[in-house]
mmCIF file of the N, C-alpha and C atoms, coordinates in Angstrom:
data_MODEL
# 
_entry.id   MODEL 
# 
loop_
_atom_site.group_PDB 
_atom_site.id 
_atom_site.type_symbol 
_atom_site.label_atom_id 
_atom_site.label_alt_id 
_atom_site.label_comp_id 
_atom_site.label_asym_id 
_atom_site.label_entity_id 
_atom_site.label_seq_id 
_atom_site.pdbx_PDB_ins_code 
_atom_site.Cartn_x 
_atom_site.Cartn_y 
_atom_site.Cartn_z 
_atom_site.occupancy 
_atom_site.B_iso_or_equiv 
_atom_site.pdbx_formal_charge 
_atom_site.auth_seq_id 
_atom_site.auth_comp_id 
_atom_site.auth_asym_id 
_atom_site.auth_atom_id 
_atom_site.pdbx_PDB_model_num 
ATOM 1   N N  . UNK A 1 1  ? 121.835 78.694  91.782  1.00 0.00 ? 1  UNK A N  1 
ATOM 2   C CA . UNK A 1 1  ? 120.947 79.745  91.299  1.00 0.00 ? 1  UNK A CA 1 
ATOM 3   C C  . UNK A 1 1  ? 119.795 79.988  92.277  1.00 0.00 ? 1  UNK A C  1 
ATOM 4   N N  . UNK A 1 2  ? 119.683 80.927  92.494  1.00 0.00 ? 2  UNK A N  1 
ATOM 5   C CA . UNK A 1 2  ? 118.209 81.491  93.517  1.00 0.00 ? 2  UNK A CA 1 
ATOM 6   C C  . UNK A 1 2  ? 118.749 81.576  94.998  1.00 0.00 ? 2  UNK A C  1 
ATOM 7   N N  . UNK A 1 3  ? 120.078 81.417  95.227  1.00 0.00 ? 3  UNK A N  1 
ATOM 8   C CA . UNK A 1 3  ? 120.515 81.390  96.294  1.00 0.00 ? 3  UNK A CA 1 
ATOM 9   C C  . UNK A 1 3  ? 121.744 82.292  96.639  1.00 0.00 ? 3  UNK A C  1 
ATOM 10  N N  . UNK A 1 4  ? 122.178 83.031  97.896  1.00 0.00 ? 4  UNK A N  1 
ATOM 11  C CA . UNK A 1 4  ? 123.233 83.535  97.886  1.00 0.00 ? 4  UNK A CA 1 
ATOM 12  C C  . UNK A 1 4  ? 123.474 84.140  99.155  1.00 0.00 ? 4  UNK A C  1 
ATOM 13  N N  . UNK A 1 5  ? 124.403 84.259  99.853  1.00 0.00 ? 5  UNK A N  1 
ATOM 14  C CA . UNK A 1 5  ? 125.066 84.394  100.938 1.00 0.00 ? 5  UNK A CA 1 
ATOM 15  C C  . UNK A 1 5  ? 125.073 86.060  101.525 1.00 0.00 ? 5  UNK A C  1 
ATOM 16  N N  . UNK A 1 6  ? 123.748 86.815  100.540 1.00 0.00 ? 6  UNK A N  1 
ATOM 17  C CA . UNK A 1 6  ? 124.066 88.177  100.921 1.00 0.00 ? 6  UNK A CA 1 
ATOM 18  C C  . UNK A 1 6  ? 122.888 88.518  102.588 1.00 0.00 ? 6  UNK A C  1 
ATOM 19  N N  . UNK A 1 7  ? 123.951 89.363  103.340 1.00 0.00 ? 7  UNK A N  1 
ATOM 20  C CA . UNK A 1 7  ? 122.932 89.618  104.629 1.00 0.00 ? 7  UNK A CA 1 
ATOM 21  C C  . UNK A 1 7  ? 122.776 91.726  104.199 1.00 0.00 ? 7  UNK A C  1 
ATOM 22  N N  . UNK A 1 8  ? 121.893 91.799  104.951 1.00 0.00 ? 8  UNK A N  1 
ATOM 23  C CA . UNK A 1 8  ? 121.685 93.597  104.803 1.00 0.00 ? 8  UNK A CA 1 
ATOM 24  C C  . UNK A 1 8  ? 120.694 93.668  105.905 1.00 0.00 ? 8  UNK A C  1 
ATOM 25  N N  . UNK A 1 9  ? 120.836 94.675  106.837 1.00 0.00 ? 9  UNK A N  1 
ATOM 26  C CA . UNK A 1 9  ? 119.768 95.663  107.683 1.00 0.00 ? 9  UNK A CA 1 
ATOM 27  C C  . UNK A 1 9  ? 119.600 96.626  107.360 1.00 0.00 ? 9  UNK A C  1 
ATOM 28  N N  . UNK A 1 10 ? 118.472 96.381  107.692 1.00 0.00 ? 10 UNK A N  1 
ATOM 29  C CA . UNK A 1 10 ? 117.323 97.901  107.366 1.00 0.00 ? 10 UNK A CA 1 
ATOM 30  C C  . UNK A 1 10 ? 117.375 98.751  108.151 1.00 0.00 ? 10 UNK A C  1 
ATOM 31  N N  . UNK A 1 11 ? 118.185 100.043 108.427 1.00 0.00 ? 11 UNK A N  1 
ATOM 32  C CA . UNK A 1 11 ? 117.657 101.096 108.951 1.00 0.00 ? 11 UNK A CA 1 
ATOM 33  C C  . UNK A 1 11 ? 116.893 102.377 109.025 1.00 0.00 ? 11 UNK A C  1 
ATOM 34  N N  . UNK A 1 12 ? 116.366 102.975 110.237 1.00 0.00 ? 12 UNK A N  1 
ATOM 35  C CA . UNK A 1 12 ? 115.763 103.924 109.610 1.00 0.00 ? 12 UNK A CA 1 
ATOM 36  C C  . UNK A 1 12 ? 116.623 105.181 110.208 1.00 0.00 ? 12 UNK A C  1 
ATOM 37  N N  . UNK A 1 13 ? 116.235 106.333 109.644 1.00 0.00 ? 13 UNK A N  1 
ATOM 38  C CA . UNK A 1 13 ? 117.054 108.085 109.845 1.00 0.00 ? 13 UNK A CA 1 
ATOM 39  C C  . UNK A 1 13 ? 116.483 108.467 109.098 1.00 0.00 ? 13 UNK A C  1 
ATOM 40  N N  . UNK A 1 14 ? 116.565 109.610 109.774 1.00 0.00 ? 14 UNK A N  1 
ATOM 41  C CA . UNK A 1 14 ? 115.994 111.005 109.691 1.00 0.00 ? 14 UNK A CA 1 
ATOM 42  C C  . UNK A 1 14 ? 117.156 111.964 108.992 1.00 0.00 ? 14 UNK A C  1 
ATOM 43  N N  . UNK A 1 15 ? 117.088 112.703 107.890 1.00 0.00 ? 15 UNK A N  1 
ATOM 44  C CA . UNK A 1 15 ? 118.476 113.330 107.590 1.00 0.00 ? 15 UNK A CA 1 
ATOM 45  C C  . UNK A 1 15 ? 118.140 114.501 107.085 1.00 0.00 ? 15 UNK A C  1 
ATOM 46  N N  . UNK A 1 16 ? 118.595 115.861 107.555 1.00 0.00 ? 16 UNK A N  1 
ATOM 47  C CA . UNK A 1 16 ? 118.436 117.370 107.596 1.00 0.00 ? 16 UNK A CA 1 
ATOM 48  C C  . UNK A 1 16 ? 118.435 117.617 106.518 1.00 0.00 ? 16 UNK A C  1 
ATOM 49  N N  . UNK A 1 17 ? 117.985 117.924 105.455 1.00 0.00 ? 17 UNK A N  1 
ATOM 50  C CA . UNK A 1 17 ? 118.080 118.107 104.416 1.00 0.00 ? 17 UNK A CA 1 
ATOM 51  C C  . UNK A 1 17 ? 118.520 119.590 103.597 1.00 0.00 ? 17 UNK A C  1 
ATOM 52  N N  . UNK A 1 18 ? 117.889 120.126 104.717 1.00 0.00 ? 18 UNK A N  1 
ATOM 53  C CA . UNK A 1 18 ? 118.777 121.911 105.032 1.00 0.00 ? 18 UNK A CA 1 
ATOM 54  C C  . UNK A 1 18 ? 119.945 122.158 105.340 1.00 0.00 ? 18 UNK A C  1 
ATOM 55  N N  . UNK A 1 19 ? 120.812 121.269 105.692 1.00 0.00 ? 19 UNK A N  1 
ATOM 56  C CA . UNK A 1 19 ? 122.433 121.210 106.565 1.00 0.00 ? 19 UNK A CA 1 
ATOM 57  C C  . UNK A 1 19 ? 122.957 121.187 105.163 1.00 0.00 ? 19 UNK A C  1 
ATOM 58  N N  . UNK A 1 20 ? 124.147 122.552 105.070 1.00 0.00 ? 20 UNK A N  1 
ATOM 59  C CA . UNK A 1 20 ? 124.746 122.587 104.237 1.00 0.00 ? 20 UNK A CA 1 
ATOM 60  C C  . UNK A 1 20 ? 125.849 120.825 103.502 1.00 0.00 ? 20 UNK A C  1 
ATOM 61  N N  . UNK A 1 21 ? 125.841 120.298 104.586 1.00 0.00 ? 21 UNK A N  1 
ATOM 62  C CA . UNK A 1 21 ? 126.942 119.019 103.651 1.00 0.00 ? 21 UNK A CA 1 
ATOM 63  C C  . UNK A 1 21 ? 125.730 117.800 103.135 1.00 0.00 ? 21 UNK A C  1 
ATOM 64  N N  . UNK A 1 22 ? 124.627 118.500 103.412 1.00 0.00 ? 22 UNK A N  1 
ATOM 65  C CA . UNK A 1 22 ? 123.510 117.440 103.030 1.00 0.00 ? 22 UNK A CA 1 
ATOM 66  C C  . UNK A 1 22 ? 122.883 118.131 101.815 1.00 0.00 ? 22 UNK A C  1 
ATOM 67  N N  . UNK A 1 23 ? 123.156 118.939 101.625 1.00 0.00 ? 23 UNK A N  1 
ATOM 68  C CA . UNK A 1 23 ? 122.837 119.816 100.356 1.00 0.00 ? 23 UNK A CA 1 
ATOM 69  C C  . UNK A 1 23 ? 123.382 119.060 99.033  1.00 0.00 ? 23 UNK A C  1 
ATOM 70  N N  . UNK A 1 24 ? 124.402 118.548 98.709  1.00 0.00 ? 24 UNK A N  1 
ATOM 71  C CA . UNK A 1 24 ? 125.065 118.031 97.165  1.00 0.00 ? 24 UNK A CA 1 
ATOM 72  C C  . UNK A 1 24 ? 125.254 116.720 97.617  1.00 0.00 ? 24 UNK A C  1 
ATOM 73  N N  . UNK A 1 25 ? 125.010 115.356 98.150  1.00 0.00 ? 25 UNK A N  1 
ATOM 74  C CA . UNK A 1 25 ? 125.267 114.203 98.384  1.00 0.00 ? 25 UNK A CA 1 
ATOM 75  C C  . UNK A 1 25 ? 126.186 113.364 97.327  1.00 0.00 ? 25 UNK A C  1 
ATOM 76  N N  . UNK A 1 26 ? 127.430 113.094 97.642  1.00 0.00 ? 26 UNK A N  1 
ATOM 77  C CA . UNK A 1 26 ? 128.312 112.227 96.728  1.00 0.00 ? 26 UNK A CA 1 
ATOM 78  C C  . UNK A 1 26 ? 128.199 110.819 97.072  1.00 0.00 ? 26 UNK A C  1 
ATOM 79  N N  . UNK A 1 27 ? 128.589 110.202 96.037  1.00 0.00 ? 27 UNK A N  1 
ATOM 80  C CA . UNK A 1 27 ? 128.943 108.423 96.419  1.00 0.00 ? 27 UNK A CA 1 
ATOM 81  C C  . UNK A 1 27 ? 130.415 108.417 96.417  1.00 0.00 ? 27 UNK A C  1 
ATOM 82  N N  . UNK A 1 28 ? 130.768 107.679 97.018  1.00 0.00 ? 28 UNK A N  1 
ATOM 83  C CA . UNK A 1 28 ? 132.041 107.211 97.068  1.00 0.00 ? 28 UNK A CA 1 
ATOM 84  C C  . UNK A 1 28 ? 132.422 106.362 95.940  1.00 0.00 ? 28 UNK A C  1 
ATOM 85  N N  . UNK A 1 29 ? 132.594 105.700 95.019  1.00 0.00 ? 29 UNK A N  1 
ATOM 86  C CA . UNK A 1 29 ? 132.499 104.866 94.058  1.00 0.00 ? 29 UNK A CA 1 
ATOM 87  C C  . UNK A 1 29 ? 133.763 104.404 94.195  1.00 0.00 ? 29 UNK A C  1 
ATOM 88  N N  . UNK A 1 30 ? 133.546 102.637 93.819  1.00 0.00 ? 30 UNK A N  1 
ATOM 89  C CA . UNK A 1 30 ? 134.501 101.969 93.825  1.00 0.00 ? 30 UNK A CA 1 
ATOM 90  C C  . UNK A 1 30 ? 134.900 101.718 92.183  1.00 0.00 ? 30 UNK A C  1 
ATOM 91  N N  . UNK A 1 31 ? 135.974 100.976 91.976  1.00 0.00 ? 31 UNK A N  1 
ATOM 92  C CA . UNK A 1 31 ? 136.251 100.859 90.608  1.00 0.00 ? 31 UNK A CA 1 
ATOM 93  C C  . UNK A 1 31 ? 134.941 100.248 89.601  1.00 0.00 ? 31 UNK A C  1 
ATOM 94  N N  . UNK A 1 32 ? 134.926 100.992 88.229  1.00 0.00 ? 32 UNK A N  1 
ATOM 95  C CA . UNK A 1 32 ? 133.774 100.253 87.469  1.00 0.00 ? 32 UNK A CA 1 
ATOM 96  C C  . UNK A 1 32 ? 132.799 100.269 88.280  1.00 0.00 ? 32 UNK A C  1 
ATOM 97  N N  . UNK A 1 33 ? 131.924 101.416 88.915  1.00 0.00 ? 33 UNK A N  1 
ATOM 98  C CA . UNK A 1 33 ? 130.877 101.989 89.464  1.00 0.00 ? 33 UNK A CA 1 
ATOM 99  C C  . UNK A 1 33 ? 130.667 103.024 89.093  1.00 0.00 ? 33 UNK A C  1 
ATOM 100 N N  . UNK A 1 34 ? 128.990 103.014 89.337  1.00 0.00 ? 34 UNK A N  1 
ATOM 101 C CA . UNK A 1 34 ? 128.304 104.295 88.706  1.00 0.00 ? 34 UNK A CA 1 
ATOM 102 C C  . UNK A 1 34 ? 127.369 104.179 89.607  1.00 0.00 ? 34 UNK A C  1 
ATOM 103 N N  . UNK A 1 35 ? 126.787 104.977 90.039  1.00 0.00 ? 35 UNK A N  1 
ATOM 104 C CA . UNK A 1 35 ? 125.934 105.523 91.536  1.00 0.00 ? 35 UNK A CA 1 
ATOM 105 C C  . UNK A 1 35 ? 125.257 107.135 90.889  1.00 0.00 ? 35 UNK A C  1 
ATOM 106 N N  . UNK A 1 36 ? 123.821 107.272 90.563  1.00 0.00 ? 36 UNK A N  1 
ATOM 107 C CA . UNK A 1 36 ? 123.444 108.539 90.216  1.00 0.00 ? 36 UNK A CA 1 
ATOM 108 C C  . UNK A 1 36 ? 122.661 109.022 91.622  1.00 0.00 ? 36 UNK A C  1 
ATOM 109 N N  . UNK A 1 37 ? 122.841 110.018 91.992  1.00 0.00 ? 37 UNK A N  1 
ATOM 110 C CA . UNK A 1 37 ? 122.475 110.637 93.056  1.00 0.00 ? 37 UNK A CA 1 
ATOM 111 C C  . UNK A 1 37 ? 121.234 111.745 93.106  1.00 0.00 ? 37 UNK A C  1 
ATOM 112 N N  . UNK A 1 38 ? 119.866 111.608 93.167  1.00 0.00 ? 38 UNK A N  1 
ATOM 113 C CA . UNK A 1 38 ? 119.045 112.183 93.057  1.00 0.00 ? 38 UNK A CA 1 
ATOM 114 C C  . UNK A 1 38 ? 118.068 112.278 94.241  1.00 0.00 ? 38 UNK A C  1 
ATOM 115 N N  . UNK A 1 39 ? 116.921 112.854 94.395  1.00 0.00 ? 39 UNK A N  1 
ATOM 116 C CA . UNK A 1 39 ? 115.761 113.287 95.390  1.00 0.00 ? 39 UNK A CA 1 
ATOM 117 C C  . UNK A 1 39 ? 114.637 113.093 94.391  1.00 0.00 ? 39 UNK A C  1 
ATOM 118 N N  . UNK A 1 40 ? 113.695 112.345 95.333  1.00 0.00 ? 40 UNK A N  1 
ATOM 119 C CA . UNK A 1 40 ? 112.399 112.371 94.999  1.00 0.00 ? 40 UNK A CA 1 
ATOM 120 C C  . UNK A 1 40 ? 111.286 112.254 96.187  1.00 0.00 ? 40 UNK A C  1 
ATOM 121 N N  . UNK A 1 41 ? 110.114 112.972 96.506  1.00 0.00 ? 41 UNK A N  1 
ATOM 122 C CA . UNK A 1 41 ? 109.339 112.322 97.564  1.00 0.00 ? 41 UNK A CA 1 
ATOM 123 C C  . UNK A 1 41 ? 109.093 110.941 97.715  1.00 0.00 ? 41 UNK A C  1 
ATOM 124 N N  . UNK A 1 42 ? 109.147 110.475 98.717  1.00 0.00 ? 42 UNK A N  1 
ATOM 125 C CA . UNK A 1 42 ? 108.538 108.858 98.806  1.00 0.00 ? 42 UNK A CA 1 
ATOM 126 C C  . UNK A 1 42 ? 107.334 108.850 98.850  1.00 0.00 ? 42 UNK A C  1 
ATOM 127 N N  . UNK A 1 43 ? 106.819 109.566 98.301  1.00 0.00 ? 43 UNK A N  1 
ATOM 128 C CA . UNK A 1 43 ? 105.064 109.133 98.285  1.00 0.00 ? 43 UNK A CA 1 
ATOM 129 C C  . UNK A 1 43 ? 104.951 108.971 96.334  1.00 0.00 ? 43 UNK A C  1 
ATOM 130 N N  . UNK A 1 44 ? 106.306 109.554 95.752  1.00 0.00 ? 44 UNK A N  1 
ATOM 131 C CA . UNK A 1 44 ? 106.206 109.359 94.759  1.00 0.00 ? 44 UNK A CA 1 
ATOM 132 C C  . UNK A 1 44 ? 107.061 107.950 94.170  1.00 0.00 ? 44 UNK A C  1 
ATOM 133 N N  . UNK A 1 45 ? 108.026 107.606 94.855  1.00 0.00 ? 45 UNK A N  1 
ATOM 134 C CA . UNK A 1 45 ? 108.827 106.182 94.932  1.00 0.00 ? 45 UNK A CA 1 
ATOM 135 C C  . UNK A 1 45 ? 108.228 105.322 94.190  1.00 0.00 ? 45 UNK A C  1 
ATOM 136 N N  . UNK A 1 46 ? 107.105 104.598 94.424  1.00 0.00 ? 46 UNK A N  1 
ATOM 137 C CA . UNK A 1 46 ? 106.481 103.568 93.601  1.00 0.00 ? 46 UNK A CA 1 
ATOM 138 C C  . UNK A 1 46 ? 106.143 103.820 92.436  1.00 0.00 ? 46 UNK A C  1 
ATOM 139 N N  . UNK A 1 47 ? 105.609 104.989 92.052  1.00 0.00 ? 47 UNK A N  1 
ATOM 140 C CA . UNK A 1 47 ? 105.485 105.288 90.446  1.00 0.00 ? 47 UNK A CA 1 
ATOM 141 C C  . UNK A 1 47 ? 106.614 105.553 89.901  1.00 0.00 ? 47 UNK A C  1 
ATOM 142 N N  . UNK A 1 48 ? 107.659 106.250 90.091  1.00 0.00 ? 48 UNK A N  1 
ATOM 143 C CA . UNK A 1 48 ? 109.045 106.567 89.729  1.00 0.00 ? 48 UNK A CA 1 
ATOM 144 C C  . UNK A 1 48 ? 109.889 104.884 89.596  1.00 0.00 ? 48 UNK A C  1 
ATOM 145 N N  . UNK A 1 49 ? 109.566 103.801 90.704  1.00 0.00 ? 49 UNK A N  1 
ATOM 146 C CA . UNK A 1 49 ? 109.821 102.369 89.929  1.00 0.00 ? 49 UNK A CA 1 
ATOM 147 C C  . UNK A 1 49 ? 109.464 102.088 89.478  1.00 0.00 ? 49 UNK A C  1 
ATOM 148 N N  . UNK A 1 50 ? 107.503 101.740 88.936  1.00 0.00 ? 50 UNK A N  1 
ATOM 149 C CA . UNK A 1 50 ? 107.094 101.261 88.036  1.00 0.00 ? 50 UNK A CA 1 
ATOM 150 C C  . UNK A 1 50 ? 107.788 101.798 86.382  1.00 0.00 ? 50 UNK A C  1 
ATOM 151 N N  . UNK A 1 51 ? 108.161 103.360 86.959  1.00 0.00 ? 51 UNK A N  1 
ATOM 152 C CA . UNK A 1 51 ? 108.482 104.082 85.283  1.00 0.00 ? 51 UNK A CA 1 
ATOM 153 C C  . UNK A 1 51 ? 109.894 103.391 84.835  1.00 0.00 ? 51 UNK A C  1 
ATOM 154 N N  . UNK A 1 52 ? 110.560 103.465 85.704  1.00 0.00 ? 52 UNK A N  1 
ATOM 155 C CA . UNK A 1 52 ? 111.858 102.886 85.730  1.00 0.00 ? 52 UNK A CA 1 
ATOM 156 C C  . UNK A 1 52 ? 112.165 101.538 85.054  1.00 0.00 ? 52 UNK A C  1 
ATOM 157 N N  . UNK A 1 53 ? 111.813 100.491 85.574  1.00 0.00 ? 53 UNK A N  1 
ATOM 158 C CA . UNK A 1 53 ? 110.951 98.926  84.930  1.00 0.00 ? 53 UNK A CA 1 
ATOM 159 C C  . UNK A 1 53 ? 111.171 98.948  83.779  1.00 0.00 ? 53 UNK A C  1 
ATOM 160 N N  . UNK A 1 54 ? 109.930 100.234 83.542  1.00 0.00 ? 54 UNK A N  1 
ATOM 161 C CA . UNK A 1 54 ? 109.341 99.678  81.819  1.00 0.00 ? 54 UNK A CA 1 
ATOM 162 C C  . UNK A 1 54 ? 110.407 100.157 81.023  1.00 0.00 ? 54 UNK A C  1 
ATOM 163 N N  . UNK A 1 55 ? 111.203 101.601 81.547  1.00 0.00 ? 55 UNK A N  1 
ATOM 164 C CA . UNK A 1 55 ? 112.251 101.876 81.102  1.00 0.00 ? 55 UNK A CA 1 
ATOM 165 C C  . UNK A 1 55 ? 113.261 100.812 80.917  1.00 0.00 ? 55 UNK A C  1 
ATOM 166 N N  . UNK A 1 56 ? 113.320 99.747  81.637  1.00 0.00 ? 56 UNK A N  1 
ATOM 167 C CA . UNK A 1 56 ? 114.346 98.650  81.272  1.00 0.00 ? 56 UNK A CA 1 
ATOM 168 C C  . UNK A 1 56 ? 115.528 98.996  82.220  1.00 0.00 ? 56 UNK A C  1 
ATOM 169 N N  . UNK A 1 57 ? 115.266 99.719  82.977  1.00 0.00 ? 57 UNK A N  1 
ATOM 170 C CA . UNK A 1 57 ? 116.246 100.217 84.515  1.00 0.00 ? 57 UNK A CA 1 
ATOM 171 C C  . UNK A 1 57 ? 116.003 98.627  85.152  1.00 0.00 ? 57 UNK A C  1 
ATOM 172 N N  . UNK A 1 58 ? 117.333 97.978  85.943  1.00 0.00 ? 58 UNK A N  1 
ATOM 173 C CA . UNK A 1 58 ? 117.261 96.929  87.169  1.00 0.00 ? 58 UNK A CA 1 
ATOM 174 C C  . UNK A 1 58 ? 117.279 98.182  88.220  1.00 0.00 ? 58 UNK A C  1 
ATOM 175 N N  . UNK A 1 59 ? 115.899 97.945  88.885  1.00 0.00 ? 59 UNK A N  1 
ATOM 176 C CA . UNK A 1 59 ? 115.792 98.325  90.374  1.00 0.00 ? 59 UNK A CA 1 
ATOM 177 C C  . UNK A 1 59 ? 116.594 97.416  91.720  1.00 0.00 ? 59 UNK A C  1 
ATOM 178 N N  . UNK A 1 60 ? 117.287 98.077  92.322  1.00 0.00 ? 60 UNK A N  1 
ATOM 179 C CA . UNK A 1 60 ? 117.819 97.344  93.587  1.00 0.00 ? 60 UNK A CA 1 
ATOM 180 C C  . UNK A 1 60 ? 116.889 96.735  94.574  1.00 0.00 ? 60 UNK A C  1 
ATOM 181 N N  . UNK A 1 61 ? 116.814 95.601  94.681  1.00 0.00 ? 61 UNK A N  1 
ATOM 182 C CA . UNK A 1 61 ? 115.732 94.849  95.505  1.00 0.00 ? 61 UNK A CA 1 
ATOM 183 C C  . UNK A 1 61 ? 115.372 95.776  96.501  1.00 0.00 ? 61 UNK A C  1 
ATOM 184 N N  . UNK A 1 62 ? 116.025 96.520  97.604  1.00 0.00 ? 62 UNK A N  1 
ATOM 185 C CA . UNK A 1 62 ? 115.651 96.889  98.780  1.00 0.00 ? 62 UNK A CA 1 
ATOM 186 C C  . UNK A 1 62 ? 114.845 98.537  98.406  1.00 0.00 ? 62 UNK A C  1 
ATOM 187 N N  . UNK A 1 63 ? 115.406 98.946  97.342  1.00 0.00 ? 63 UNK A N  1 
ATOM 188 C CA . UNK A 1 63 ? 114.861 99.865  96.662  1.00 0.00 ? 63 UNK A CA 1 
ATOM 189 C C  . UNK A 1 63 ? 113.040 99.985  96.169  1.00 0.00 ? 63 UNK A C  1 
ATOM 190 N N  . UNK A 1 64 ? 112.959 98.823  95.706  1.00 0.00 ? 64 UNK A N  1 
ATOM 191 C CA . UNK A 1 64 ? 111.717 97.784  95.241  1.00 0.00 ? 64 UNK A CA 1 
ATOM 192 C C  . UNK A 1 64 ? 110.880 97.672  96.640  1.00 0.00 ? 64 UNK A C  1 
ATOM 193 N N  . UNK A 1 65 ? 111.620 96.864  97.259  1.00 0.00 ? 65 UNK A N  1 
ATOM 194 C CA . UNK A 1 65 ? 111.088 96.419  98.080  1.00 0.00 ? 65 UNK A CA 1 
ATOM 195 C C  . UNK A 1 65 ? 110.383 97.557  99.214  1.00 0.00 ? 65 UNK A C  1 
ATOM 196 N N  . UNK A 1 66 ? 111.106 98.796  99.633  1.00 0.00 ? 66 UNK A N  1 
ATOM 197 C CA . UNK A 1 66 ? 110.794 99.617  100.425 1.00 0.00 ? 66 UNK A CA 1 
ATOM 198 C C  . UNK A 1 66 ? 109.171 100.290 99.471  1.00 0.00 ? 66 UNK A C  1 
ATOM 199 N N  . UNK A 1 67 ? 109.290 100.742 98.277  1.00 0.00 ? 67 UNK A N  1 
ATOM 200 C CA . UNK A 1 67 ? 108.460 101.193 97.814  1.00 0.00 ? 67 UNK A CA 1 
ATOM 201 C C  . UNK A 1 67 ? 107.699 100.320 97.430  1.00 0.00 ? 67 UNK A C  1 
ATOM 202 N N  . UNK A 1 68 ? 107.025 99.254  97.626  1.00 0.00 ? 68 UNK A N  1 
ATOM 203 C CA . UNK A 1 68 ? 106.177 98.646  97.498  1.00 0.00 ? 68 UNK A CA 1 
ATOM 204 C C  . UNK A 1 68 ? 105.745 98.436  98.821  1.00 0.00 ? 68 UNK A C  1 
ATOM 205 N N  . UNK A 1 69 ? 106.423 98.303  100.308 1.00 0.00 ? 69 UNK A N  1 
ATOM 206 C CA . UNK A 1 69 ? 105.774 98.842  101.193 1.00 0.00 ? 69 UNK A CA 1 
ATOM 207 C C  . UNK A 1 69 ? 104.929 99.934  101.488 1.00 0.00 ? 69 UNK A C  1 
ATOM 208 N N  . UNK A 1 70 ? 105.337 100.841 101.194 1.00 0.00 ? 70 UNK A N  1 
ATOM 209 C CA . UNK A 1 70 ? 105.366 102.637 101.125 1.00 0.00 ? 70 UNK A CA 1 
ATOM 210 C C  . UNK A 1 70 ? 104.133 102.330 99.997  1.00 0.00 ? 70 UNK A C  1 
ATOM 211 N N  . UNK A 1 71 ? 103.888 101.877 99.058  1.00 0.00 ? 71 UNK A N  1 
ATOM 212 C CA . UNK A 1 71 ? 102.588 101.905 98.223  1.00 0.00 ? 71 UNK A CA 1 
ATOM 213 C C  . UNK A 1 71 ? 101.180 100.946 99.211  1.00 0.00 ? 71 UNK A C  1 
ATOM 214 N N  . UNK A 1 72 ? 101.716 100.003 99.501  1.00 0.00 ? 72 UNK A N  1 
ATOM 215 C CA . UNK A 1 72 ? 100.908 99.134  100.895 1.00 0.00 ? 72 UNK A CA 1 
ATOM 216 C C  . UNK A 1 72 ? 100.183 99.652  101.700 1.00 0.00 ? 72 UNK A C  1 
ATOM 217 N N  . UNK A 1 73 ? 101.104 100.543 102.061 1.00 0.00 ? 73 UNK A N  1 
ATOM 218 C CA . UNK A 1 73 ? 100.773 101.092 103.458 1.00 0.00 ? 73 UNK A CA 1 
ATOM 219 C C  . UNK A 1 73 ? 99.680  102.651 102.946 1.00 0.00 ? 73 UNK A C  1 
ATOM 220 N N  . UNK A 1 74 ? 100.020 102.955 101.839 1.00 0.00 ? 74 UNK A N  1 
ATOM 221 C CA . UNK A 1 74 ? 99.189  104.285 101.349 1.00 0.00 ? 74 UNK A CA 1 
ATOM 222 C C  . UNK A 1 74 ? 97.443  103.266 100.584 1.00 0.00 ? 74 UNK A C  1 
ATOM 223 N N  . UNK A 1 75 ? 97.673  102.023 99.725  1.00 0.00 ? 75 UNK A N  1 
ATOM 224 C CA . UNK A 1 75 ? 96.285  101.506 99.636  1.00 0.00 ? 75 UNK A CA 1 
ATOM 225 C C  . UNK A 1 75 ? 95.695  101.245 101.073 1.00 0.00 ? 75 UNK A C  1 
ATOM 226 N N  . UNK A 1 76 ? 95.970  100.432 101.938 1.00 0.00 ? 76 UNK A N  1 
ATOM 227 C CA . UNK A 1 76 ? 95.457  100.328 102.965 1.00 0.00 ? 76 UNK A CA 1 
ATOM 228 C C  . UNK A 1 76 ? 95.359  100.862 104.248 1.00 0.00 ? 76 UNK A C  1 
ATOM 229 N N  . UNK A 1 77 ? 95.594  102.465 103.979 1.00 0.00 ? 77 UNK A N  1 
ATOM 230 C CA . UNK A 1 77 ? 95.110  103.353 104.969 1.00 0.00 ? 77 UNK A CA 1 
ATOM 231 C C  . UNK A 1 77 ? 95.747  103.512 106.124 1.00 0.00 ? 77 UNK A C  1 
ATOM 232 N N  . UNK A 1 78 ? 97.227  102.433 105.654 1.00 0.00 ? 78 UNK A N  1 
ATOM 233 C CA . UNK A 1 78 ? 97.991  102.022 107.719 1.00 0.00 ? 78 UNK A CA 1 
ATOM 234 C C  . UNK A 1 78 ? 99.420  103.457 107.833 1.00 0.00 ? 78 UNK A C  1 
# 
């Protein structure tokens, strides 16, 4: 328990958001998956998780984790 063999990198991109195949974004889904596909500003990210939370939503760690940077970096001016 508290332990586990998962690795992940972080990248960053830039993605056109005007380019017609970037217009409707699908998931690929594997069996017994569900993936909802939405837009929000990232300046709004951290309040949209806190709402999420209380809603009783599991946030994806890296999900969490990015927007609590992104809130960091907006208290302390960097």
């Amino acid at each position: 328990p508290g332990f586990c063999n998962t690795n992940l990198k972080m990248i960053h991109m830039t993605i056109d958001i005007n380019r017609p195949e970037n217009q409707n974004p699908q998931p690929e889904l594997e069996e017994n998956e569900f993936i909802e596909v939405f837009t929000l500003p990232l300046r709004d990210l951290y309040s949209h998780c806190e709402k999420w939370e209380k809603e009783g939503y599991a946030l994806d760690a890296r999900v969490a984790t990015l927007a609590e940077g992104i809130e960091m970096a907006k208290r302390w001016g960097l």
